[in-house]
N, C-alpha and C positions, 0 to 999 in steps of 0.2 A: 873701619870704624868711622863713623860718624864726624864731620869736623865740624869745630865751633861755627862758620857761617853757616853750614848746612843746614846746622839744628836750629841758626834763630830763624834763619827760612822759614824752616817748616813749622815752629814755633809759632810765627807768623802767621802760619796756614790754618793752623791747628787755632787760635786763639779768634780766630776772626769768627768761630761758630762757636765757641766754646766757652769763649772767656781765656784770659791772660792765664790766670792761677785755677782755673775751674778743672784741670787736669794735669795728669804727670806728666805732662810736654812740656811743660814749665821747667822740672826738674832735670837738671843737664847733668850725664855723666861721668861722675868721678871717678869709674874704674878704669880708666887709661894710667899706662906705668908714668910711676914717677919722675921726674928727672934729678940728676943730681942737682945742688944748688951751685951754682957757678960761682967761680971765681967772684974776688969782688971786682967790680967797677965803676964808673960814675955815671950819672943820668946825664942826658941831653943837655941841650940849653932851648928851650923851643918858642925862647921871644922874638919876635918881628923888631924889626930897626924904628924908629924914634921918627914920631910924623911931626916937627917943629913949628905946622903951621895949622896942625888942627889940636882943639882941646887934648888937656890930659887926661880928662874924666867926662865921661856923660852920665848925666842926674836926669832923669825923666821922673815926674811924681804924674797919678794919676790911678784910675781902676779898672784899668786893663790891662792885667800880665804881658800881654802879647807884643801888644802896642808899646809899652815900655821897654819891653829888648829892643824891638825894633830901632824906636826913636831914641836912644842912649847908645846902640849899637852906632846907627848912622852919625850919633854928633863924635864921633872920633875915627870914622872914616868908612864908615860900612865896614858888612864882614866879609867884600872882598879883599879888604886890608889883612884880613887875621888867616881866610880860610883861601885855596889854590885847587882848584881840577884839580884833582888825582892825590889830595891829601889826607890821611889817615889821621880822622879829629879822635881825639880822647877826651872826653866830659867827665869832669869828678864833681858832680853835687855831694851836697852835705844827704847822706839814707842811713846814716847809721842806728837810727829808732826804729820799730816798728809802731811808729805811730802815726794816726790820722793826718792828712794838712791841714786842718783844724788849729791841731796843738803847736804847730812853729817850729818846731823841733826840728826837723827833715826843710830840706830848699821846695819850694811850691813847685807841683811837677807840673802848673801851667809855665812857668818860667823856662824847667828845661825843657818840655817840648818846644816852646818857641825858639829856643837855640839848636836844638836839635833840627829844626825844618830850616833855620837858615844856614848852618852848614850843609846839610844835605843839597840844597837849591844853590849855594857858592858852587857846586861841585865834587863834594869831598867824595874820594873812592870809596870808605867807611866811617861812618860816625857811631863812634862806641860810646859806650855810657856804662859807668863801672862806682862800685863801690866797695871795701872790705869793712862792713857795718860790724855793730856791736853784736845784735841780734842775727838772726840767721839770712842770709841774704834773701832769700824767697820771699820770708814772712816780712821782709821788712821792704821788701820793694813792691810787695802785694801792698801795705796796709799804707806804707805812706804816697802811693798812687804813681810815684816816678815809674815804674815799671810798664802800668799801660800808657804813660804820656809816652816814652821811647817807641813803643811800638807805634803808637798813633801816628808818628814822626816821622816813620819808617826809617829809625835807628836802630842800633844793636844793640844787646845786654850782655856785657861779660862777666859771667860767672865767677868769680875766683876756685880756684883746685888748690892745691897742693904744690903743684911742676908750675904754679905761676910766679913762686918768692921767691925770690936771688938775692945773696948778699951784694950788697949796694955803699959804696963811700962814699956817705953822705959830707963829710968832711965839714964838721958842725963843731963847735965847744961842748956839746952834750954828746949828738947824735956822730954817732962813726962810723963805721962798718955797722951795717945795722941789716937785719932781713926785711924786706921791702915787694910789696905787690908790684914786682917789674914788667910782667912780660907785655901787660898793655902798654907800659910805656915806651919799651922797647917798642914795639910795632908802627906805636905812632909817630906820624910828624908834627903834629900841632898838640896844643894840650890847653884846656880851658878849665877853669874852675867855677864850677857854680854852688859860694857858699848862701846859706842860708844868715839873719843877722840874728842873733840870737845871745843872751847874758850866758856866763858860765861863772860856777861857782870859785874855779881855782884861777881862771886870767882875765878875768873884769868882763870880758866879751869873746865870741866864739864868733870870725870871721876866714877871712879869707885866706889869710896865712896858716890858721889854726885845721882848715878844710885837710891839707895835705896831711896832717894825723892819719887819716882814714885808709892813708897807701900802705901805713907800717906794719910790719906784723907783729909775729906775737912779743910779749914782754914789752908793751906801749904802755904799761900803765906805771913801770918805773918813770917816767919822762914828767910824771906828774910831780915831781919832788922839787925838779927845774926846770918847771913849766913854761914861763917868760924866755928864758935862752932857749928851751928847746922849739919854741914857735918860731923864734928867730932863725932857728937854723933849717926850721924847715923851710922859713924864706927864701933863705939864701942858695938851699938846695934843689927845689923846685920854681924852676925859669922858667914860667907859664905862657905862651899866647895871648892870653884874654882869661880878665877874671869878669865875671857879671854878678854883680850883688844883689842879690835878691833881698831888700826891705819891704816885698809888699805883705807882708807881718811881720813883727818885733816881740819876739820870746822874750818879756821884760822880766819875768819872775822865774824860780825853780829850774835855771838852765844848768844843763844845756839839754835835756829829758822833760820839762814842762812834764805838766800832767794834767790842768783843767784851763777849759775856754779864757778862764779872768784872768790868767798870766801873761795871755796874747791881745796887743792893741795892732789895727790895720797902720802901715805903716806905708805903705801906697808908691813903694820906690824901689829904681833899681840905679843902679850904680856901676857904670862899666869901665873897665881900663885897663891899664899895664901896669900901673903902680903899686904894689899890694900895700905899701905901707900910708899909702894916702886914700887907698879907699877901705883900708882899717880902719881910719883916725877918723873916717865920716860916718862911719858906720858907729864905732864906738860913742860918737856924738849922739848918734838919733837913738843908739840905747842910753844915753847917761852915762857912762861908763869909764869914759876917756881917762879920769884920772887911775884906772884900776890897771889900764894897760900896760904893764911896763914894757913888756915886748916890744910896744909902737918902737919906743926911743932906743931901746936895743938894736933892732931893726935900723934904723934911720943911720946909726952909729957906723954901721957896716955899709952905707950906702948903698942898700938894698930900695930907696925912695924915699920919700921927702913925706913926714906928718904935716905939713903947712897945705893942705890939696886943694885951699882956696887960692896958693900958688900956680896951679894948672890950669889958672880961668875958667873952671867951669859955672856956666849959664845953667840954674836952674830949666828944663823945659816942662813946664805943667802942660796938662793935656784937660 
């Protein structure tokens, strides 16, 4: 049978004449057996150690996607800081719509392509890109465009199956033993998040701690009841590498699903660091939102990072 790098190979091959979605090579095989669900266990920790003498955040404003990872990447040490020859990156953008990037919904897939080509060029052995969206994975990596930026980047796309959830202890005040999109995590050595900044109805704002929602499996929409602690916990559970905040749109209206152009303003920023709870609290700022967040101070409480993130010195860099 068939293995998962083989197929995004040929994938590869197949879409460079055809189009990404324009044929069933898109569609990855789910008839391989299942595995049983494993035992539980805990995830990684896949944070890099504390650079004391460079910023703790980079802020790039400007209107070019690309250029702003770059330049926000570099003012906190390059991403030979984050990424190593021979290391297995895992990318979690916010895909769980099948909507436009028009609508803000979804992380801009000029953003993860530009982080995609620069772990690629650090050296990484495989840069995956992954998501378990609300809509069906295909339709929603077709329509919100992450799906040809990966390929354009020559990254990977992992599918979710079935034999990819393992019980996981999360070891949260809400979240517990929970079933969990493990086996990319499992694989990789590094882990980055790219969420999108976007209002949500039920926790003031939909950022970067809120991003790791997307790993859980099913029965995530009990978590809604204690929404603020369960963000928190997903802080605490998911020890990321590098988050890159994507502001270059702001979903101000009807989140976290938008649905018309007027609820999106250009927002022209990206925001990158190790902090998730200080490039929540700036994010929350550039949506209005800050007071809606209670998680931030949840967060902060656990020493999961510091909401003061004008405490990290960060130097606005306009372009």
């Amino acid at each position: 049978m068939i293995n998962r790098r083989n197929f995004l190979i040929q994938t590869g091959k197949a879409v460079g004449a055809a189009g990404v979605f324009g044929n069933t090579a898109w569609w990855f095989s789910r008839s391989r057996a299942t595995r049983s669900i494993h035992s539980t266990f805990s995830l990684k920790d896949y944070s890099v150690s504390e650079a004391i003498d460079l910023p703790g955040l980079g802020i790039t404003k400007g209107t070019n996607p690309e250029e702003l990872v770059h330049r926000s990447i570099d003012a906190i040490g390059g991403i030979e800081r984050f990424v190593n020859p021979g290391d297995v990156v895992l990318i979690k953008p916010d895909a769980a719509f099948a909507r436009p990037p028009s609508l803000a919904a979804t992380t801009n897939p000029d953003v993860v392509r530009a982080v995609v080509k620069l772990c690629v060029r650090a050296g990484a052995k495989r840069t995956i890109v992954t998501d378990h969206p609300i809509h069906s994975f295909e339709r929603c990596f077709e329509r919100n465009g992450i799906g040809q930026a990966v390929m354009d980047a020559k990254g990977e796309l992992w599918i979710p199956s079935t034999s990819d959830f393992h019980r996981v202890d999360l070891g949260g005040w809400v979240l517990g033993s929970e079933l969990v999109y493990a086996q990319p995590l499992i694989e990789a050595t590094k882990l980055i998040g790219i969420p999108t900044a976007k209002v949500h109805t039920l926790c003031g704002a939909s950022l970067a701690m809120k991003n790791w929602y997307g790993l859980l499996g099913e029965g995530r929409n009990r978590l809604h009841q204690e929404i603020h602690t369960a963000i928190a916990d997903l802080c605490q559970a998911f020890q990321s590498t590098l988050i890159v905040l994507d502001a270059t749109r702001l979903l101000l209206r009807n989140g976290p699903t938008g649905g018309s152009p007027s609820d999106v303003v250009e927002g022209h920023t990206v925001c990158c660091g190790t902090d998730p709870v200080a490039i929540d609290t700036y994010g929350s700022e550039l949506l209005q939102m800050r007071k809606f967040c209670h998680y931030l101070s949840l967060a902060e409480e656990r020493s999961l990072g510091v909401t003061d993130w004008r405490s990290l010195y960060p130097k606005e860099i306009i372009l």
